[in-house]
C-alpha positions as CSV (number, residue, x, y, z in Angstrom):
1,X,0.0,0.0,0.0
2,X,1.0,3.8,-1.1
3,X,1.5,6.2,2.1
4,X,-1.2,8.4,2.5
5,X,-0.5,12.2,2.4
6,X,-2.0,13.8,5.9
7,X,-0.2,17.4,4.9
8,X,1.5,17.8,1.5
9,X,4.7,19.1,1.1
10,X,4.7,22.6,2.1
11,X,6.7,25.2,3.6
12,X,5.0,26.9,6.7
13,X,6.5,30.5,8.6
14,X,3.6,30.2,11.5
15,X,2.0,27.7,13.6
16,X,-0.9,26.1,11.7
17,X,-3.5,23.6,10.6
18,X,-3.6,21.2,7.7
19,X,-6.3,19.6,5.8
20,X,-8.9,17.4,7.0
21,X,-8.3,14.1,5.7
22,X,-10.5,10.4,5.3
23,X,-8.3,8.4,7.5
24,X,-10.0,5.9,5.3
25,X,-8.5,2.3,4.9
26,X,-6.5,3.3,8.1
27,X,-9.7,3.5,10.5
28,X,-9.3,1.2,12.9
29,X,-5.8,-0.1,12.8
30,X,-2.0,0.4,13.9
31,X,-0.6,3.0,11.5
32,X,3.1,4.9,11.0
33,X,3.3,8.3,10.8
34,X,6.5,9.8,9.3
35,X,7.4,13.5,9.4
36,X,9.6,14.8,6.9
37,X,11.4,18.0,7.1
38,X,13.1,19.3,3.7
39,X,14.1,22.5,4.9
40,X,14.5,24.6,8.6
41,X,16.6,27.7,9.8
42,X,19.1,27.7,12.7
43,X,17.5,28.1,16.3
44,X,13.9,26.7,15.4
45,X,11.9,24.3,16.8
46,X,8.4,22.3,15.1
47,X,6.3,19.9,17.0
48,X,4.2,18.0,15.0
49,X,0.7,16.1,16.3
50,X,-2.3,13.9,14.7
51,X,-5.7,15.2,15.7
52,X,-9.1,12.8,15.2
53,X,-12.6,13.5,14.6
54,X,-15.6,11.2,14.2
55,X,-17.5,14.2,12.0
56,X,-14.5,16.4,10.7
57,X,-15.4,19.0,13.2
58,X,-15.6,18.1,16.3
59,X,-11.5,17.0,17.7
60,X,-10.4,15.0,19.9
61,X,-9.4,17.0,23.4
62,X,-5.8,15.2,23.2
63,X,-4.2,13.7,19.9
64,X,-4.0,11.1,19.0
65,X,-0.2,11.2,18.3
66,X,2.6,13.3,18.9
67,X,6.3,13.6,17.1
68,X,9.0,15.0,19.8
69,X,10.2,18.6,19.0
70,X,12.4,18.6,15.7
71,X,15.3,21.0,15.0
72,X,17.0,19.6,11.7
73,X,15.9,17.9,8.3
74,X,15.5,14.5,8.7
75,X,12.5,11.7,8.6
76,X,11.1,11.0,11.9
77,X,8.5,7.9,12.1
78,X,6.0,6.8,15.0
79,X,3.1,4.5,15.3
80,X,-0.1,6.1,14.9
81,X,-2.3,3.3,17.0
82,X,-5.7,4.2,15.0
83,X,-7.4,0.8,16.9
84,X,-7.3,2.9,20.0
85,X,-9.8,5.1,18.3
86,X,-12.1,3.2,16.4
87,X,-14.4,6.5,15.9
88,X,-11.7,8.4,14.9
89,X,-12.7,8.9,10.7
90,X,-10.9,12.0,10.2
91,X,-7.1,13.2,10.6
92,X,-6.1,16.3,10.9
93,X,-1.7,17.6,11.1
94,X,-1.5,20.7,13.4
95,X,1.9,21.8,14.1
96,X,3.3,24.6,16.2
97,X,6.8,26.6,15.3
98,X,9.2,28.6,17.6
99,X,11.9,30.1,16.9
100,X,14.7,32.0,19.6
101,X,17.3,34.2,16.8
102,X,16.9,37.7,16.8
103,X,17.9,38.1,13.5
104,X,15.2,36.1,11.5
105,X,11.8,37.0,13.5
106,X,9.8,34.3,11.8
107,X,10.5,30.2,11.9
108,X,10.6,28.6,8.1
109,X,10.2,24.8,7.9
110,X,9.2,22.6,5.3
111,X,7.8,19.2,5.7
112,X,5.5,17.1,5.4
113,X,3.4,14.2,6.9
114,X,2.1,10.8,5.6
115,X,0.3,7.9,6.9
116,X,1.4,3.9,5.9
117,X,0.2,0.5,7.4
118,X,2.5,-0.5,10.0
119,X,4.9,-3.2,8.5
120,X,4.6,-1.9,4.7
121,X,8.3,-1.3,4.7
122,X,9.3,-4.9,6.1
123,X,7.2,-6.9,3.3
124,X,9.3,-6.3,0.9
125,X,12.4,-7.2,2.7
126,X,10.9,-10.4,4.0
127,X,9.2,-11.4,0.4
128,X,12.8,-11.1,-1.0
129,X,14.4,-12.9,2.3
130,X,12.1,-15.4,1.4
131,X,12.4,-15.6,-2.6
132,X,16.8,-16.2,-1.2
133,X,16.0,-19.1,1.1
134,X,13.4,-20.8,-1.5
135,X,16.0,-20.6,-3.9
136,X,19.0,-21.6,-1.5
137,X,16.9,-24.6,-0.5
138,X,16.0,-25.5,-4.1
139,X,19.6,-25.2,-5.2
């Protein structure tokens, strides 16, 4: 399966909102979430969270995950336990910026956020682990 955009590529100078998004064939189940960020200043922080909704406008009080405060470009995965909260149908990315250099008043980063079944990324590897020892065993 394709990861799922949450927030698109963008570049952001102020605290904000994304889209709300289907969590779709994700409802229900254990999820990764992996920030990316392409670009950031010196002396910045972004911290990152997953919001849920049953309705798309009524959030959850908490979210439903959190990335740890990122300074530097880099990909930065966590579980996004989505079974937890089965009514959760909608995501939502809000993210919050500071920055502490006088020079530059207002924090740049870009990133981005997308959604993937947990374990996508070690079928591949096993399938061809697999393919190796069929053949080893054959040979």
């Amino acid at each position: 399966m394709l990861p799922n955009y949450l927030f698109p590529e963008s570049v952001a100078r102020a605290s904000g909102e994304g889209p709300v998004v289907e969590a779709g064939a994700f409802r229900g189940k254990l999820a990764v979430a992996t920030l990316g960020i392409t670009r950031t200043l010196e002396q910045e922080g972004l911290e990152v969270s997953i919001w849920g909704s049953a309705d798309g406008d009524a959030w959850s009080e908490r979210p439903l995950a959190r990335f740890p405060q990122k300074f530097y470009c880099g990909l930065y995965s966590i579980l996004l336990n989505l079974s937890a909260y089965p009514e959760a149908r909608y995501l939502q990315v809000r993210w919050k910026m500071s920055r502490w250099d006088r020079r530059e008043p207002l924090p740049l980063f870009g990133f981005y956020v997308f959604v993937e079944e947990s374990g996508s990324r070690l079928r591949p590897a096993v399938e061809q682990k697999n393919v190796a020892w069929a053949s080893a065993a054959a040979g």
